[in-house]
Every structure is written in structure tokens, then in C-alpha cells.
ZAMARGU-4260 file (C-alpha; in steps of 0.2 Angstrom, whole numbers, plus 5000, padded with zeros to 4 digits):
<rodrens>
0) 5698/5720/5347 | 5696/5724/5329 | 5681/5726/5318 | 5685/5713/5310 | 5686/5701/5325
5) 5666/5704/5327 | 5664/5692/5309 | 5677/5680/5316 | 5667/5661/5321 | 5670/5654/5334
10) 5665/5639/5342 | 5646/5636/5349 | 5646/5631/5367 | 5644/5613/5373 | 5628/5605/5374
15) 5628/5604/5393 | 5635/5623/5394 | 5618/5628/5384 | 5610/5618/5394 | 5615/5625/5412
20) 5610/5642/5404 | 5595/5641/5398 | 5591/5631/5418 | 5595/5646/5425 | 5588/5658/5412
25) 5573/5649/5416 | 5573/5648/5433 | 5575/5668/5433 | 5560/5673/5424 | 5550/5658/5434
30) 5556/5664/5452 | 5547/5678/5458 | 5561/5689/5469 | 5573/5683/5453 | 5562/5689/5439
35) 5556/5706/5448 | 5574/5711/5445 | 5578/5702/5428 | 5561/5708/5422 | 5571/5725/5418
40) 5580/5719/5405 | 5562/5714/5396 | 5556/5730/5401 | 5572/5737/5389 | 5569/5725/5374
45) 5552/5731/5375 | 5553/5749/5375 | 5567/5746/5364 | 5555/5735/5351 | 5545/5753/5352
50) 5557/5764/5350 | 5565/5756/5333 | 5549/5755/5324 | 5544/5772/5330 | 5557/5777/5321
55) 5557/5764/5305 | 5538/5770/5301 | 5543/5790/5302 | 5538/5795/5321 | 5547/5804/5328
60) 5556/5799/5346 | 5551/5812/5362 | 5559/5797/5374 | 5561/5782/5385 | 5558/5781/5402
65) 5561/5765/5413 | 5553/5766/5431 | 5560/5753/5446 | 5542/5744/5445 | 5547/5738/5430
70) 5535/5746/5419 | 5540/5757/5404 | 5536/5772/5391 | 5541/5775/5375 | 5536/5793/5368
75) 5534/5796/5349 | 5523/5809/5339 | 5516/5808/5323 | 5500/5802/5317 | 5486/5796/5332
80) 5482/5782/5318 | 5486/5772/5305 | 5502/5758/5301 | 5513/5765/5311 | 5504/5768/5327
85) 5500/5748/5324 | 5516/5742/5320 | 5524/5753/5336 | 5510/5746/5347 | 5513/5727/5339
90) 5532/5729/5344 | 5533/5729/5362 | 5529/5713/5367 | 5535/5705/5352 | 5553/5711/5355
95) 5560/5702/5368 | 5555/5684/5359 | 5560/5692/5343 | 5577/5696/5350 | 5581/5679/5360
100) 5579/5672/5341 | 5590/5683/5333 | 5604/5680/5347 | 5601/5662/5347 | 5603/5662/5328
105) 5619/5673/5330 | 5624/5661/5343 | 5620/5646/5332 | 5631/5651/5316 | 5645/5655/5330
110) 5646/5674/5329 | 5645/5677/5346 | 5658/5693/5350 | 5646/5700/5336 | 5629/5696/5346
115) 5637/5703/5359 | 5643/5719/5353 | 5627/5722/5343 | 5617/5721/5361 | 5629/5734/5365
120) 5627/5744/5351 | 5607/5744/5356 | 5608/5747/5372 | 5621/5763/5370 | 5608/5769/5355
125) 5595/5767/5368 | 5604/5775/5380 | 5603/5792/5370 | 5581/5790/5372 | 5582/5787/5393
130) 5574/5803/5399 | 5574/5798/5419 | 5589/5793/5431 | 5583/5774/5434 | 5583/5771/5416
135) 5599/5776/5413 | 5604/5766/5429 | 5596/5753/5420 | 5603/5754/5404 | 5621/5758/5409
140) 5623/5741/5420 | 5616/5730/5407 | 5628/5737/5395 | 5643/5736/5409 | 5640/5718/5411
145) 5637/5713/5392 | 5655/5726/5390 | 5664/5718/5404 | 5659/5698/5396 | 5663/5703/5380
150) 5680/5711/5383 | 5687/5703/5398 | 5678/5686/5396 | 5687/5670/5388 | 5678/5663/5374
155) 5669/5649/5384 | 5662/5664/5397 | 5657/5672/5384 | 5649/5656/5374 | 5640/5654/5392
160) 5635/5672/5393 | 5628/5671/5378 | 5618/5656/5378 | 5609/5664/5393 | 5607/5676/5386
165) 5599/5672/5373 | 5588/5658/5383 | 5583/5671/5394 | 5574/5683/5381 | 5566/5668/5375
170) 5559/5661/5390 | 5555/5679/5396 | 5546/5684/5382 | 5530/5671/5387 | 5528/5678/5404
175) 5523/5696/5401 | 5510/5691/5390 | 5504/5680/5402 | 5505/5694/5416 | 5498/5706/5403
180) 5480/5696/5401 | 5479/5693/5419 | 5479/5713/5422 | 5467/5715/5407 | 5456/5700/5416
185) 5456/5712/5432 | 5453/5728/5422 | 5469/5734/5429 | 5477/5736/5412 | 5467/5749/5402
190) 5479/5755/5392 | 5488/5741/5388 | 5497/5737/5370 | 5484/5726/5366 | 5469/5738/5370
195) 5479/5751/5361 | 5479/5738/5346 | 5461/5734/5351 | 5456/5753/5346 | 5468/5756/5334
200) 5462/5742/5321 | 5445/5735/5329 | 5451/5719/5333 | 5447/5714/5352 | 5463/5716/5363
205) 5461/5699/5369 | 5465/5693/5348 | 5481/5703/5350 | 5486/5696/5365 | 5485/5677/5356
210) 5496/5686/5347 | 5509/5692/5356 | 5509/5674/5366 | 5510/5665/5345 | 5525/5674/5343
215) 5533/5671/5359 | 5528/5653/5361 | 5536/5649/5341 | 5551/5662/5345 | 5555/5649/5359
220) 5552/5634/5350 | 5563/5641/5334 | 5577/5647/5347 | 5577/5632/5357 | 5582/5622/5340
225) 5595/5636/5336 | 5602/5634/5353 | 5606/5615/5350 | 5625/5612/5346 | 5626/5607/5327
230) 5634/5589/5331 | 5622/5584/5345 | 5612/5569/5338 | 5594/5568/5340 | 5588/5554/5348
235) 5578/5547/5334 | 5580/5530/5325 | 5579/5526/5306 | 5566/5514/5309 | 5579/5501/5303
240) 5581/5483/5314
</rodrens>
């Protein structure tokens, strides 16, 4: 592979390949045993979503670690206040959803090898932050799978691959927020992003977590559309006899 194969387009997977993705996307992040072991790759996008804007507003980066309960710390120094705590608080949750859309745009306008090796290119950039062994476990077998589809897979595995992908981030990025109100609803969540939010700006968590759920809820609607194969007609008439 070249780097100019990453630009070439390539044909967007069948409707009914999109669709058997996104079924068993879904049925991943709605199946509890299934989702307590898919939910790590949330957990990546999110500390990931920190890490990036750590680092786009000027903090600097002590580390990421990933723990086997799914939960997740990013680590950055720098002011205790101000935009750049806020936006590194607001890019957490929003990441996952933010990222499905992305991929599903990549996936729509055909580039798919480059959706692909951007994710890699994310995850090995992350890889360099993991401070503890389950986080590089974590990391490393995401990448290895994404690697392995990428490089060995024919076009309509990786199509496939990345249709899931892609329908996966966006499903999974309206759980957590759910998940995250219940524990704040049982006080269990003191410290949550949204609480962090809450003190940082004065705006009640529960506002922020309206938030989080807004962006996830229209990532999905706006990615389901880019997911749909340009020739597939709508069933909508012209109104005509």
C-alpha cells in the first residue's frame, strides 16, 4: 500500500451490508455481556476526545490510563479554570458520537482504507499516553484488528468493517450519557464530566448532560443518513397521481 492508495475511492457498501452492521453494532452496545466488552472501545474515544483538546487548548498531557471496568483518566496540567478545562471536560462524551460521524462521512464519500488508517493513526498516537498494562492491552488489540481489516481484508470486508464501525460509535455514543445520569441520579457519579462542567462554568450538570445526549442523539441521526448508499431511493412519492 501506498500513500496514495489512502485518497483512492472506492465503492460504499450495499445497502443490506450497512444494514447487517449497524444490527449488530446495535445489538452490541444494547446487550449487556456484549456491551461490557465493546464499551472499551467508547472508553478509548472518550479519553481520546480528552487527550486531543488537552492538547489543542495548551495543556499539557501527564497520561491515559484505561482500567478493565471500563472506566478511564485522562491527566493534563495547566490552568484549574478557564476554556480549556471546559472544552477538555466537553470532549469526553462528545467524542465517540463526533467520531462515528466523521467515519460515516468518510465512509459516505468512499474513502474508506483512509477512515481506516486514520483510526489507526489515533489509536498508535494514543498509544504513546497509555500509562498502565490494560490500556495498552486495550489499545494495541483495537489497533491489531483495525490493522489486520485494513491490510488483509478484501474491499467488501473492509466496506463491512467499516460500516460497523462507524454504526457502532454512533449508537454507543447515547448509552453512556444515559448510564452517566443514572449514576449522578444515585450520587454515585461525583465527579463526573458533567459535574466538572457544572463547577467549572456554573451551569447545573444535569444542562450539560442534555448536552452530551443533543450531540449524541443528532450525531446519529446525521451519520445514519451518511450511512445510506447514494443510489438507494427513498421511499417518498412526488405527490403526483
Amino acid at each position: 500500500m501506498t500513500f496514495s492508495d489512502l485518497w483512492q475511492e472506492q465503492a460504499v457498501p450495499e445497502l443490506w451490508i450497512t444494514g447487517i452492521a449497524a444490527v449488530v453494532a446495535l445489538v452490541l452496545v444494547l446487550y449487556g455481556p456484549a456491551w461490557r466488552l465493546a464499551r472499551n472501545v467508547v472508553t478509548i474515544a472518550h479519553e481520546g476526545g480528552h487527550a486531543v483538546i488537552a492538547l489543542a487548548t495548551g495543556r499539557k498531557l501527564d497520561g491515559i490510563r484505561l482500567h478493565s471496568d471500563t472506566s478511564g483518566v485522562t491527566v493534563s496540567r495547566g490552568r484549574p479554570d478557564g476554556a480549556g478545562m471546559v472544552f477538555t471536560a466537553l470532549a469526553g462524551y462528545t467524542a465517540p458520537p463526533l467520531l462515528g460521524l466523521l467515519f460515516a462521512w468518510l465512509l459516505g464519500m468512499g474513502r474508506i482504507t483512509l477512515m481506516l488508517w486514520f483510526a489507526l493513526a489515533l489509536l498508535a498516537a494514543m498509544l504513546v499516553m497509555i500509562r498502565n498494562v490494560f490500556g495498552v492491552v486495550s489499545v494495541v488489540t483495537t489497533g491489531a484488528i483495525v490493522f489486520a481489516v485494513s491490510w488483509f481484508g478484501s474491499a467488501e470486508i473492509q466496506g463491512a468493517f467499516a460500516a460497523f464501525g462507524a454504526s457502532f460509535l454512533l449508537f454507543a455514543g447515547v448509552r453512556p450519557v444515559i448510564e452517566l445520569q443514572r449514576l449522578r441520579a444515585r450520587r454515585q457519579a461525583p465527579s463526573s464530566d458533567a459535574d466538572q462542567l457544572a463547577h467549572l462554568t456554573g451551569v447545573p450538570g444535569l444542562v450539560w448532560v442534555f448536552f452530551f445526549g443533543f450531540v449524541a442523539v443528532a450525531a446519529l441521526a446525521v451519520g445514519g443518513g451518511l450511512l445510506m448508499p447514494p443510489d438507494v431511493a427513498l421511499p417518498f412519492g412526488d405527490g403526483g397521481a
